[in-house]
N, C-alpha and C positions, 0 to 999 in steps of 0.2 A: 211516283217517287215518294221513300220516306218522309215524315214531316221532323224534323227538327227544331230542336230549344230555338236555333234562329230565326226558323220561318215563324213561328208564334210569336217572339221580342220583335219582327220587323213589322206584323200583324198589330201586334199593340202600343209601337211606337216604345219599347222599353229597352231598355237595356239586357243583352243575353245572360247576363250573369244573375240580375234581378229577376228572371224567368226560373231558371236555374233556383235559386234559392226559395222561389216560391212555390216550385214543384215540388220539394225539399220539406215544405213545411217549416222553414227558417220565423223564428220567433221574429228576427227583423221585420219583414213584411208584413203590410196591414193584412186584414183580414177584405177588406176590399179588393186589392191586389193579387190577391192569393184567389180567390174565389172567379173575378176576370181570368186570372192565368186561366184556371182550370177549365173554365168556358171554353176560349180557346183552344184550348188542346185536345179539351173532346171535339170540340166542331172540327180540328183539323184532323183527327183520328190520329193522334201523337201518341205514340206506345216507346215509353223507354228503352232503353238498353240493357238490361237486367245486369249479364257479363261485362260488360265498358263499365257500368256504374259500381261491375264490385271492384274491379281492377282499379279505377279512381281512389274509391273511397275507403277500400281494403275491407271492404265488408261484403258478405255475398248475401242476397236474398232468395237463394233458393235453398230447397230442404229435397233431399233426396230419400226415396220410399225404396226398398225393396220386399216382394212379394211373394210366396210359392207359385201364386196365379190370381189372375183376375176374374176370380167366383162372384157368386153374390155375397158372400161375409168381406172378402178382401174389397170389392166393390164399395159395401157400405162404408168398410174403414177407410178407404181414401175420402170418401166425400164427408168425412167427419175432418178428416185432417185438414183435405182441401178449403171449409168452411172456417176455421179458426184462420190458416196459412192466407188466405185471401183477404181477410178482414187486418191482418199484421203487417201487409205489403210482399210477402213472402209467395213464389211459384215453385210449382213442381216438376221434381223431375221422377219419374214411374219407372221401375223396371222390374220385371217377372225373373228370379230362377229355374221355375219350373223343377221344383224337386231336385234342383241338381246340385250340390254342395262347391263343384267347380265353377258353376256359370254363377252363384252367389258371389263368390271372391271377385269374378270377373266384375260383376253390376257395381261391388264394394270400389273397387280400386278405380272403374270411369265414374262412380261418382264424387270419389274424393278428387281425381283429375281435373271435373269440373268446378272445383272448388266452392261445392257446396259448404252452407255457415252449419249443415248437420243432416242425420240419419235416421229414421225412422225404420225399425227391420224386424221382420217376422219370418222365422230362423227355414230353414227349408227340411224335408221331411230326412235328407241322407245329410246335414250339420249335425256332428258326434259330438263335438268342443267348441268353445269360441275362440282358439287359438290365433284365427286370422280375424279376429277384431282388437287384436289386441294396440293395432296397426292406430286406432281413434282414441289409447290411452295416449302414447306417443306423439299425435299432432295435435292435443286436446280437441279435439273435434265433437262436439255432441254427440250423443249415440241414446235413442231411445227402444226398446224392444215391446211389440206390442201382438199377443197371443201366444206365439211359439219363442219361446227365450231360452237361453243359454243360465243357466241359473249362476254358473261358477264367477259372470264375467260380471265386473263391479257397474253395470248403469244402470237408470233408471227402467221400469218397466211397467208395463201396464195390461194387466189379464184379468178375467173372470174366475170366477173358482169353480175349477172344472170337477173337481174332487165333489163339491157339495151338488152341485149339477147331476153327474150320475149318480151319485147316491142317491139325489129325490127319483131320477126316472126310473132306477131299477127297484125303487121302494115301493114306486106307484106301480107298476107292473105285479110285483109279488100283492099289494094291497088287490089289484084286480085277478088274482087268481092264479096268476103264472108261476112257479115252481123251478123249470126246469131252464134255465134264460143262461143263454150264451152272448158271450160277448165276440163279438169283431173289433178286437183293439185296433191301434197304429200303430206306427215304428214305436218300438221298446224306447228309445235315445230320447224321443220328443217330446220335452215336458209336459203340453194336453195330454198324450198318449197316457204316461204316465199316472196324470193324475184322475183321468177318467175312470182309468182302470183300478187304482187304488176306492174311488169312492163304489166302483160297481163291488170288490171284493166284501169291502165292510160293508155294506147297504145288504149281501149275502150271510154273512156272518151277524149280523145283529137281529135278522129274522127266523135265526137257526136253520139255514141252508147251509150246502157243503157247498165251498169254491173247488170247484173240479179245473185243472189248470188244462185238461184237453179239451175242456168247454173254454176256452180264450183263442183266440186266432188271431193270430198277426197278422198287420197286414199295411197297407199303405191306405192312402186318403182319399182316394179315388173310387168311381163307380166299377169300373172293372177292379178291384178289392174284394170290391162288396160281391159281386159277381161269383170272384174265382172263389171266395168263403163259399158260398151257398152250394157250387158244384161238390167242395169237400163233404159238407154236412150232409147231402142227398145222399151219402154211400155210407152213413152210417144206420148199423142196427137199431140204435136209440135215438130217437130225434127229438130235439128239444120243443119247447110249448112256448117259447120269446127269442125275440133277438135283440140285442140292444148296442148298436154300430153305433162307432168313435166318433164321425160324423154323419152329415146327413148323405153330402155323397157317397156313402159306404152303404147307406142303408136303403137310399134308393136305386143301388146295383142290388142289393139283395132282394128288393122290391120285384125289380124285374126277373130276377130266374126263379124266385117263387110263382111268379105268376106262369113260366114260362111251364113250371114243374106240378102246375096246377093243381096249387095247394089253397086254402082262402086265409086271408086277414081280415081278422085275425081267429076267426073258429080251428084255424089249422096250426099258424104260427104268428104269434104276435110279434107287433115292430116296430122298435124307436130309435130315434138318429140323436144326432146335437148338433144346433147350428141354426134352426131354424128357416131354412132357406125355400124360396119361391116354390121348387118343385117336391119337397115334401110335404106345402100347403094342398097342392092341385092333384095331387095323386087321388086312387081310389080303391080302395079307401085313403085318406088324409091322417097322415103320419105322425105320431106323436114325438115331439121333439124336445129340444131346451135353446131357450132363447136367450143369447149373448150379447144384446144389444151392442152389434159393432159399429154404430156410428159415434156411440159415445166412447166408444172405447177409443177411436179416432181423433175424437175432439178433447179428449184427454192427454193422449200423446202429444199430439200439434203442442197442447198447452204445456206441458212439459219441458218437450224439446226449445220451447220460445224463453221459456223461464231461463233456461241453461245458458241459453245464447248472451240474453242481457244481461245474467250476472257474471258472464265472463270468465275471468279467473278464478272468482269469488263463489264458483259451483260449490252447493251443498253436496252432501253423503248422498249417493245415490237414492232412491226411496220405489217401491212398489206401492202400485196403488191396483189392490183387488175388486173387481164388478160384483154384482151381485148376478143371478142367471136367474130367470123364469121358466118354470116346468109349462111346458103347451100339449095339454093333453088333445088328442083327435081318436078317430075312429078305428084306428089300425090298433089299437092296447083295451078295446072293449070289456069288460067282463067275461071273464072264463065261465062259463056253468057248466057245473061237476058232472061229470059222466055219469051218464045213464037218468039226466034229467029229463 
């Protein structure tokens, strides 16, 4: 059976309401009392009421996340969020889109149902606009965006700079010898995509390379991406000396049908992702990547979205807050040596 604020007050011979106020943290209560209750409650395994307790008090303690998917990047950033959100009293609620711009509105609208105090969202790869958040201007509701954002739509956000990111990796590539380096973009609409692709262009153009625009493949964020890129590039006459994928999963789909097309890395084709994720450490060769530190990126947001909450009405002008990225150089972007060494 649950344990209740009254089985604890009949436990300690207190009064329910004095239990109550000292689970609360109420300045009334000694510090004595306060420290007894809590004894008690853990002995008796007492886990509050989260929902009853926002309905009482009109305030909710939960923060609702939505996801493309639960990767190793999206992974770290929950347990960035979760580590701040846990230390404030605050739990969560998780939901995945899965790339789907329809089941995002879905995840939106049951978490505002559960009358979450706010939003945590990282846009999905087919969101064109943020037309349907406009839904969290209207009920002031918090709203923080962290990676994939909606640039048009006035809240806070919190990203890396994906532009300076590729530009170090496609700098460090052309530094290692490579020349002829194709990009595997992402969807055209989604800000990283975007800015990936902008830092790969100039990072070409400032080494006096030509940007060839049928050297750029679009593509989604996934490993079969990477996959269906590499089938195209096999059928062309010219084949390029690099490849440098939007993320890591793009780049370790292309990992696999090079190896399938048995080409080597990188003496054949060099190749870098972004994102730095588990399985571009363990490949082999070992991926060179750019690292986004998403658990700070995480514990950024949480701190954000909590700032919002307690100043209430009194919210500041939205504000972006930029990461910095580390280039992770590995074994797959080697040095080129010139033909006919």
């Amino acid at each position: 059976m649950k344990t209740t604020i009254k089985d604890i007050a009949k436990a300690l011979n207190l009064h329910h309401s004095t239990v109550s106020r000292a689970l609360n943290r109420h300045p009334d209560i000694s510090r004595e009392t306060k420290e007894m209750v809590f004894a008690k409650a853990e002995e008796l395994d007492y886990r509050p009421d989260a929902i009853a307790q926002s309905f009482r008090n009109r305030e909710s303690k939960t923060l609702g996340i939505v996801v493309p998917e639960v990767n190793d990047f999206f992974a770290a950033v929950i347990r960035g969020i979760e580590e701040v959100s846990y230390t404030n009293g605050y739990i969560l609620l998780v939901t995945q889109s899965n790339e789907s711009y329809d089941r995002e509105v879905i995840n939106i609208r049951g978490l505002i149902s559960h009358q979450v105090a706010g939003v945590l969202i990282s846009v999905s790869e087919n969101t064109h606009d943020g037309g349907h958040l406009e839904i969290f201007q209207r009920r002031e509701i918090p709203l923080v965006f962290f990676d994939r954002v909606c640039k048009e739509v006035p809240f806070n956000k919190v990203v890396v700079n994906d532009y300076q990111g590729a530009y170090e990796v496609v700098s460090h590539l052309i530094a290692q010898g490579y020349e002829h380096i194709v990009h595997l973009a992402g969807p055209p609409d989604v800000s990283v995509s975007k800015s990936r692709l902008e830092g790969f262009q100039a990072a070409l153009r400032d080494h006096s390379l030509p940007v060839r625009p049928e050297w750029i493949i679009s593509g989604g964020f996934s490993q079969e991406d990477g996959m269906r890129a590499l089938q195209r590039i096999q059928g062309w006459q010219e084949l390029p000396d690099a490849i440098f994928a939007v993320n890591d999963p793009v780049a370790i789909g292309a990992y696999f049908k090079i190896k399938e097309y048995g080409w080597r890395i990188p003496e054949d084709l060099a190749l870098a992702g972004f994102g730095n994720t588990n399985e571009s450490a363990i490949a082999e060769p070992a991926i060179t990547t750019v690292n986004q530190s998403p658990y700070n990126i995480g514990r950024i947001a949480a701190e954000m979205i909590l700032e919002q909450i307690k100043a209430g009405e009194t919210r500041t002008a939205p504000r972006e807050e930029v990461l910095a990225t580390q280039l992770i150089v590995r074994a797959s972007t080697r040095r080129r040596e010139p033909a006919g060494s």
